[in-house]
One Martini backbone bead per residue (centre of mass of N, CA, C, O) as a GRO file, in nm:
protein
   67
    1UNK     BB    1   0.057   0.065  -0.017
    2UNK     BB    2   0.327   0.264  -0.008
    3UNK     BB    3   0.382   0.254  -0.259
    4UNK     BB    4   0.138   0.370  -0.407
    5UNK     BB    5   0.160   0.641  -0.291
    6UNK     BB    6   0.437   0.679  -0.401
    7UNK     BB    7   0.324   0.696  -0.700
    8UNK     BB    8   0.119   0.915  -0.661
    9UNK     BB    9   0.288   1.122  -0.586
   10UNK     BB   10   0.484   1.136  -0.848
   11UNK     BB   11   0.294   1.185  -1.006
   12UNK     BB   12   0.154   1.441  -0.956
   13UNK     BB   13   0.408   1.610  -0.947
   14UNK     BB   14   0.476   1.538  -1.263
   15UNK     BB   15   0.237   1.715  -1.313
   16UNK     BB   16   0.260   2.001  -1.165
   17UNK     BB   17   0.535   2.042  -1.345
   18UNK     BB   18   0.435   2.020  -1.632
   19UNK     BB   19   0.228   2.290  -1.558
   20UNK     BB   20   0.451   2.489  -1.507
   21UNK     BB   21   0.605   2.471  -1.765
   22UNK     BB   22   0.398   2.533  -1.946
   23UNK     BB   23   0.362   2.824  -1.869
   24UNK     BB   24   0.658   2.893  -1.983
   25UNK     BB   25   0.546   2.891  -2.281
   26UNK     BB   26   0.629   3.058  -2.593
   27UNK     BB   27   0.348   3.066  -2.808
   28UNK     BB   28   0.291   3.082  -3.138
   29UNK     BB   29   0.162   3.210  -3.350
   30UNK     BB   30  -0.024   3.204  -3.600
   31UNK     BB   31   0.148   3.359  -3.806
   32UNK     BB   32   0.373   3.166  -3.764
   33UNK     BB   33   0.271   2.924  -3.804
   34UNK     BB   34   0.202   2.945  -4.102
   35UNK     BB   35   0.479   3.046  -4.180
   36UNK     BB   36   0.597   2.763  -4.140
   37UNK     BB   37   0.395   2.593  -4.294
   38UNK     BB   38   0.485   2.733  -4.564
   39UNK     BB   39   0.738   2.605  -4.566
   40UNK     BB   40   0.762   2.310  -4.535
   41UNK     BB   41   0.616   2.268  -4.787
   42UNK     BB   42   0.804   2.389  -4.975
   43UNK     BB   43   1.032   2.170  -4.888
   44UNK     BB   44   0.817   1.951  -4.938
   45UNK     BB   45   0.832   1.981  -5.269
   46UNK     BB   46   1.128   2.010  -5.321
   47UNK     BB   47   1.196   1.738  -5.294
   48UNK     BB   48   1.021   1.538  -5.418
   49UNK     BB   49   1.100   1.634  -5.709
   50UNK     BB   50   1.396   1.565  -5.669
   51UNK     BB   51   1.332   1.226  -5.582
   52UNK     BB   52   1.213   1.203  -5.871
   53UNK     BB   53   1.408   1.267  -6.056
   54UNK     BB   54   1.643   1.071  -5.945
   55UNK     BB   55   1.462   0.804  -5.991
   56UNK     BB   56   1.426   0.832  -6.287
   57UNK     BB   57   1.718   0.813  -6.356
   58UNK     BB   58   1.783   0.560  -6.226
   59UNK     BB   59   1.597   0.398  -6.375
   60UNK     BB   60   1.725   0.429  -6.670
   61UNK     BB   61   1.994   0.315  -6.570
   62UNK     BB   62   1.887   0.039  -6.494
   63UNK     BB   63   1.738  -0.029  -6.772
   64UNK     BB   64   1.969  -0.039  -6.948
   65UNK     BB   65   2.193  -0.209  -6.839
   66UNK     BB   66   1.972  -0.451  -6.839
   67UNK     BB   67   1.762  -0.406  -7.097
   0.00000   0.00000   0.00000
């Protein structure tokens, strides 16, 4: 039982301070979000483009290649 209690009492306490951590978080506005958000999207089309190109060629190497 006093095991229980101390498991209790530490999960407690790591709640506690995981919320008194969250409230010192400075989050990121509306627009910084959008804009972070619209940075990933376009890095993320283009890494997409170019390991297409980079697939497509290598495909047609290994095409050669093999005949």
């Amino acid at each position: 039982m006093e095991k229980i209690k101390l498991i209790m009492n530490k999960a407690l306490q790591f709640v506690s301070q995981a919320k008194a951590e969250l409230k010192k978080v400075t989050w990121p506005t509306r627009k910084q979000t959008l804009a972070s958000t619209g940075v990933v999207m376009v890095i993320v089309a283009i890494m997409a483009l170019y390991l297409g190109i980079i697939d497509l060629i290598l495909a047609k190497v290994v095409k050669f290649i093999l005949g």
